[in-house]
N, C-alpha and C positions, 0 to 999 in steps of 0.2 A: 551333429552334422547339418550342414546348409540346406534348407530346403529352397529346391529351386525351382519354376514355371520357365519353359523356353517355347517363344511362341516362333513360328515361323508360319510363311504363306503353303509349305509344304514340307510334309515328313516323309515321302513314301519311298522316295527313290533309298534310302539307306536302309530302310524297310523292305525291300526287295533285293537288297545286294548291291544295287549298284552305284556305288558313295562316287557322284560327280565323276563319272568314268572320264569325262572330257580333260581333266585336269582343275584344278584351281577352284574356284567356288564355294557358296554358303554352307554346304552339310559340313565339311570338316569344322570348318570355328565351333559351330556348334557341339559335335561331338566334344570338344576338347573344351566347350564351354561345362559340359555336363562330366567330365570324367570325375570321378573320385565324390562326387556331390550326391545328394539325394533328389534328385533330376527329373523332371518330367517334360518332354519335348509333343508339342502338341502344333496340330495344323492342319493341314487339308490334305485328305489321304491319298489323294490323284486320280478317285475314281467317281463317276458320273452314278447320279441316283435319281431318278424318276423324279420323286418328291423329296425335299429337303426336309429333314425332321430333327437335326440337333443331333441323332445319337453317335454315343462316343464307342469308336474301335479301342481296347485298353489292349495292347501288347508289350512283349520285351522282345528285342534284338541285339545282342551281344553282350547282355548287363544292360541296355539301355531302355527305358521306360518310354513309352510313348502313347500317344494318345491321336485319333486321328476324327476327323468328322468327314462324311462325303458332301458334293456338294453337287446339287442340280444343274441342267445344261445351260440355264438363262445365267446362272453366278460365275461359271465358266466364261463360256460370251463376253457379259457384259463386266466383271468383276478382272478376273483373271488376263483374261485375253482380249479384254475390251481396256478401260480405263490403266488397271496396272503397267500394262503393256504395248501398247497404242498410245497412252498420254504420257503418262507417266514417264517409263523408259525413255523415248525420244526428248523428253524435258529434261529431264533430268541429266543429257548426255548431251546439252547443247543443239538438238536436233527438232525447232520447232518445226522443221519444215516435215515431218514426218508426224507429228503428234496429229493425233486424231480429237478432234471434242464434239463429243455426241452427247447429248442430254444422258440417253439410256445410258452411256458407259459409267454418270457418273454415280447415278442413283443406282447401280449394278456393286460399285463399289462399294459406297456406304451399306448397301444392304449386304455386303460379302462380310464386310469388316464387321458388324453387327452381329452377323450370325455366328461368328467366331468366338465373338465376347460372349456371346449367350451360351457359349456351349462347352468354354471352359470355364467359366465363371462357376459353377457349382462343384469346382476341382481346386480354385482357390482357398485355402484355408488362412487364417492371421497371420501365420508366421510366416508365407510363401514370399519369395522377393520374385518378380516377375519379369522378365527379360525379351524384348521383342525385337524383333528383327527385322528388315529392308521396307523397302516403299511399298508394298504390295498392304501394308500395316498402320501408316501413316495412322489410323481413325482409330486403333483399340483402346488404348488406353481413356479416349474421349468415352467410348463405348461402356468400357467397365466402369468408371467412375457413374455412367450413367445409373450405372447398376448396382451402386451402391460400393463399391471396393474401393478400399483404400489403401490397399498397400502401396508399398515401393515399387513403382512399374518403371521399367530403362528401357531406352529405344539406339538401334544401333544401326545408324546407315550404312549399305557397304555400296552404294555409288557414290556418285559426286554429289554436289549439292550446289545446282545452277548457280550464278548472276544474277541477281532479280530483275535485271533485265528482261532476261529472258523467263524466270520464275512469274512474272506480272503480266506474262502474255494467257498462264494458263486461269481458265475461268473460274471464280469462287477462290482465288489462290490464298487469300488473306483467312477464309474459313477451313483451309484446310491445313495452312500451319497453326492456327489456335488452337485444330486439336490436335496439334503437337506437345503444343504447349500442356498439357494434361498429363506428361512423362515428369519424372523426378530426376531424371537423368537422360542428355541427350548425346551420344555418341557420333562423330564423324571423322571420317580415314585419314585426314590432313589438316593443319592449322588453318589454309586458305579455303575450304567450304567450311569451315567452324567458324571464320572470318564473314565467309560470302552468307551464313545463314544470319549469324548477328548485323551485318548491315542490313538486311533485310526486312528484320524485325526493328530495329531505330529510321530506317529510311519509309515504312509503310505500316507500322504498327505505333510508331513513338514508344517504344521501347530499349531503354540504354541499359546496360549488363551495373548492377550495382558494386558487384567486382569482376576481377579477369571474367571468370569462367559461370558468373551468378548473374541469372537473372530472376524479375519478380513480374509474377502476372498473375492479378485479380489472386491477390492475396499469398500467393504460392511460390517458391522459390525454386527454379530448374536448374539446374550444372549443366553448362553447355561446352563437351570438350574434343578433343582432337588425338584421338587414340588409335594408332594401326594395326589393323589384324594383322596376325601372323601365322603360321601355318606351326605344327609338331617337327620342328628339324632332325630330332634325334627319333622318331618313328619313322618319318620319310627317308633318311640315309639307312634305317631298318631293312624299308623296303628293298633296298639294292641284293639282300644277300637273299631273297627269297625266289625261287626255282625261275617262277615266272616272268622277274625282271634281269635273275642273270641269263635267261634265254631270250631276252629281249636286245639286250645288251649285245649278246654274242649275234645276234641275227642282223642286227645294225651293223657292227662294226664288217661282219661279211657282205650283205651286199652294201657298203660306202668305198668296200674294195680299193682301202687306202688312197681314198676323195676325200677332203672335209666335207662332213655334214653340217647343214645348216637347219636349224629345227624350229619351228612355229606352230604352237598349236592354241587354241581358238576356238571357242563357240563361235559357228557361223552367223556373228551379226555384224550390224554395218556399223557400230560404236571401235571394231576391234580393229580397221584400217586394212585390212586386208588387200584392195586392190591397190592401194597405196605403197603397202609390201612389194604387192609384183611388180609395181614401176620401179619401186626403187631395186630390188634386183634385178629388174631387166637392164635397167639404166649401170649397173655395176658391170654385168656382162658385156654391153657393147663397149664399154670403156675399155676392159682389161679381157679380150680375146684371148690375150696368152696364157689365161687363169680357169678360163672354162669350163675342159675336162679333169677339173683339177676337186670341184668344189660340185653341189646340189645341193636344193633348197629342199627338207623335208615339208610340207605343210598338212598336217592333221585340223581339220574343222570338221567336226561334227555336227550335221544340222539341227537348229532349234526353230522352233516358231514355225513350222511350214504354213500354219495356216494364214499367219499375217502376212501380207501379200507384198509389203516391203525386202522380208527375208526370201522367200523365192525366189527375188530380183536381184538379191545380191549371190547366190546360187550361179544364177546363171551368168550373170557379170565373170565370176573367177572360172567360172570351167571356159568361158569364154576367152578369158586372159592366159590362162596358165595354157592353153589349147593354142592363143597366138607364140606366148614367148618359148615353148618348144620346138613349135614350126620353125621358130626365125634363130633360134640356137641350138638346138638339138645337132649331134649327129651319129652315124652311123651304130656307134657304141655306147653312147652319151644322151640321157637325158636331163636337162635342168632344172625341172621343178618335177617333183613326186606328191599330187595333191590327191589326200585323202579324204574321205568324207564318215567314214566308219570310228564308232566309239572306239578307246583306247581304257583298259584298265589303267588304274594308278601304279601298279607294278611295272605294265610294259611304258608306259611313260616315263616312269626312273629310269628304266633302263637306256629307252631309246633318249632322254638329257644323258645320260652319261657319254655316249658314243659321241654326243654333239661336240664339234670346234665351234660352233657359234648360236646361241639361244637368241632368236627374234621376238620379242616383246614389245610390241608397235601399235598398240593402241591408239585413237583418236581422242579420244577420253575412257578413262576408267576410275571408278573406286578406290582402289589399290592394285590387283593383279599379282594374285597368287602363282600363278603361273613362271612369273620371274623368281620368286623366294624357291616354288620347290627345283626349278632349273639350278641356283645356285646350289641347295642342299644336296643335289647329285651329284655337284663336279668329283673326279679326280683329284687328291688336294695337291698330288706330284705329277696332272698334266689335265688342269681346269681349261671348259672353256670360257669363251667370252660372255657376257649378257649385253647386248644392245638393247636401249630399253628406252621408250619413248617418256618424254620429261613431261606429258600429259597426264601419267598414270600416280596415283599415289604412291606408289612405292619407290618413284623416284627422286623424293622428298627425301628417303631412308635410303636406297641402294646409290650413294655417290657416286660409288669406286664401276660401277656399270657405266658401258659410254653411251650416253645418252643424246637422244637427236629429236629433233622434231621431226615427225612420221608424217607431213604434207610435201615434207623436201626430198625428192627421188633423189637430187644430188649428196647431202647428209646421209641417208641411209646407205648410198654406195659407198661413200667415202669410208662410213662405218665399217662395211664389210670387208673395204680394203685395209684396215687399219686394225681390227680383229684379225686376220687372216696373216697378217705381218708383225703380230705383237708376239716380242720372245718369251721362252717360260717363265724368264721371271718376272717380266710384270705382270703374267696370267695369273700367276700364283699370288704375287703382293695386292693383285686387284682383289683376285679371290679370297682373299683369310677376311681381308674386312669385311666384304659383301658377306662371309659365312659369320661372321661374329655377331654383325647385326641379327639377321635370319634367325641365329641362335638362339641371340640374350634374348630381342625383343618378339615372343613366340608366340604361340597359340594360349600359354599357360599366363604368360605375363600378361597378352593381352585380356584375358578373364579375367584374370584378379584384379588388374587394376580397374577395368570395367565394374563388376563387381564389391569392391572397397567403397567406392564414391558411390553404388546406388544405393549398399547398407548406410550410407552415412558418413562413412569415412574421409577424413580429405588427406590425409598421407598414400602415397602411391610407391611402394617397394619395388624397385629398380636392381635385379640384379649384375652382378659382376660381370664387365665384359670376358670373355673365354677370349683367353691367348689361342686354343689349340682346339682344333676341329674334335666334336665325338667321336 
């Protein structure tokens, strides 16, 4: 059996139960990266310790193996919630104006990534294949080798992967894709950031791919490729029949008291478009007044980051919006937007996509956005709804058959809403079998092994049969 290292910036929250309550995000790939394997999931336990010492938490949670280390208040700071999240995030999302560059955040970093390496590296054994995870990691594999190891290490981005335009604003940027370059395999969500990173590297490194997906640096040869996460389709349509999501389901469909619902849900950050959304439904409401009390926008965001002083900003920006567009369309019996700020299990989220006529996935830039694949794995296959889904996000690249808009255009996302809201069964459904086919074949499972294959060495990628017919 495979033995396999999965490193990520954090383990805890699935160690405590709560697998990305918000919807969508990195713990599930993961899980599904590790099922059926001889698996060790290893990171930063999410708890604050006086003095940092390396040692490792060894537990199991559900069959799954994990490993955690704690980390001091200055690694947090400056590591975590300084450089990863303050530079990083905002660069990476097109958002210099938001990045922050502090000397300490970046030497907070290195020293984060460092402490990581040091502290699974005596967990490494010869045959382990080693598999890392988002930007918060950019520098491990630089770290391990430091430290002597030489396995097969893969690295898997799930944001974007700038312009080097805008990549060349951030400080030291050249020393910190080199130690990229220290991975055997480099993964990212779309052909155009696998594109945007190989320009990169030929336009400010003089480095040209010696085939497609093969580059060479100081002797070493990386696979640079373009592989979409997927989420478990046939776990997620699971979800629907379990207690908690069919009383979700039934508690939507009664209070939407034969309204279409419109559903968006969203980590509260300012990558996701959000106030963008409320124009553009505001903008669909004063068009079509005679559609009104017909229709509501659910909106679930659960806040992240409160301490970065950017995301408090956008907090109060939408309670400020959704607070105006009530006031000026609300009435008597009728309110238009239902903005929540409260976590959301992965069950009652099945539940409450399924009750949805219209799934909002309106990103400004994203990764991919799992969010839209588990909305499609909910539909009804004999009375789906819509996915509007902004052409910014990865998985717009995959989900065709979803109408896709640019999320800065109020007027696009009304039109969208009017044009969902007017589509007959059956092009719901002829949209929907493809969106589910995709969803399907191309899954959480598919995405691992092919991920996987190429970092043992492999260069064939087994592509299963597309599914005629929903599971």
């Amino acid at each position: 059996m495979e033995r396999l290292i999965v490193i990520s910036s954090l383990v805890h929250a699935l160690a405590e139960g709560e697998a990305e309550a918000h919807g969508g995000g990195l713990p599930q790939p993961i899980v599904s990266a590790m099922a059926g394997r001889n698996a060790l999931w290893f990171g930063w336990s999410g708890k604050v310790t006086e003095r940092f010492t390396g040692s490792l938490k060894l537990e199991c949670c559900d069959g799954m193996r994990m490993a955690s280390v704690d980390l001091d208040a200055a690694d947090i700071d400056e590591f975590v919630n300084g450089y990863a999240n303050r530079t990083l995030w905002p660069m990476l999302h097109g958002r210099t104006d938001l990045a922050e560059f502090e000397r300490h955040f970046t030497d907070g970093y290195e020293r984060g990534n460092s402490r990581l390496a040091r502290s699974i590296m005596p967990l490494i054994e010869e045959d382990h294949l080693v598999w890392v995870h988002d930007y918060p990691l950019f520098l491990v594999a630089n770290e391990l080798r430091a430290l002597g190891c030489d396995n097969r290490i893969g690295f898997f981005l799930h944001t974007p992967w700038p312009h080097r335009s805008i990549l060349t604003a951030l400080p030291d940027h050249a020393r910190m894709v080199q130690a990229l370059l220290c991975y055997d395999v480099i993964g990212f969500q779309t052909e155009d950031y696998r594109q945007a990173f190989l320009d990169y590297l030929e336009s400010e490194l003089g480095i040209s791919p010696i085939e497609d997906d093969l580059i060479e640096f100081e002797g070493r040869c990386i696979r640079v490729l373009a592989l979409p996460v997927g989420i478990d389709a046939a776990e997620y349509r699971d979800l629907l029949a379990s207690p908690e999501a069919r009383a979700s389901h039934q508690a939507s469909m009664e209070s939407a008291n034969g309204r279409s619902m419109i559903a968006g849900v969203d980590r509260l950050d300012f990558s996701k478009g959000l106030p963008q959304r409320f124009a553009g439904y505001d903008r669909f409401l004063s068009a079509r007044p005679d559609m009104q009390e017909q229709i509501f926008l659910l909106q679930i965001a659960p806040p992240a980051r409160n301490d970065i002083p950017c995301y408090s900003h956008i907090r109060e920006e939408l309670e400020a919006l959704s607070g105006r567009i009530n006031g000026k369309h609300a009435t008597s019996n009728w309110v238009p937007i239902r903005y929540v700020n409260r976590e959301h299990s992965r069950q009652q989220l099945a539940g409450i996509f399924r009750a949805a006529r219209i799934g909002l996935v309106t990103p400004l830039q994203d990764g991919m956005n799992l969010v839209a694949k588990e909305f499609v794995a909910a539909q009804d296959p004999e009375n789906p709804g819509v996915l509007i889904l902004s052409k910014f996000t990865g998985a717009a690249a995959q989900l065709k058959e979803a109408l896709t808009i640019n999320p800065f255009s109020a007027d696009e996302l009304a039109e969208a809403i009017e044009q969902a809201l007017k589509m007959p069964v059956a092009e719901r459904k002829r949209r929907w079998r493809s969106l589910y086919d995709i969803v399907n074949r191309e899954d959480a499972a598919w995405w691992c092994d092919s991920f996987l294959q190429r970092l043992r060495g492999s260069s064939e990628i087994e592509r299963p049969v597309l599914l005629s017919q929903a599971a």
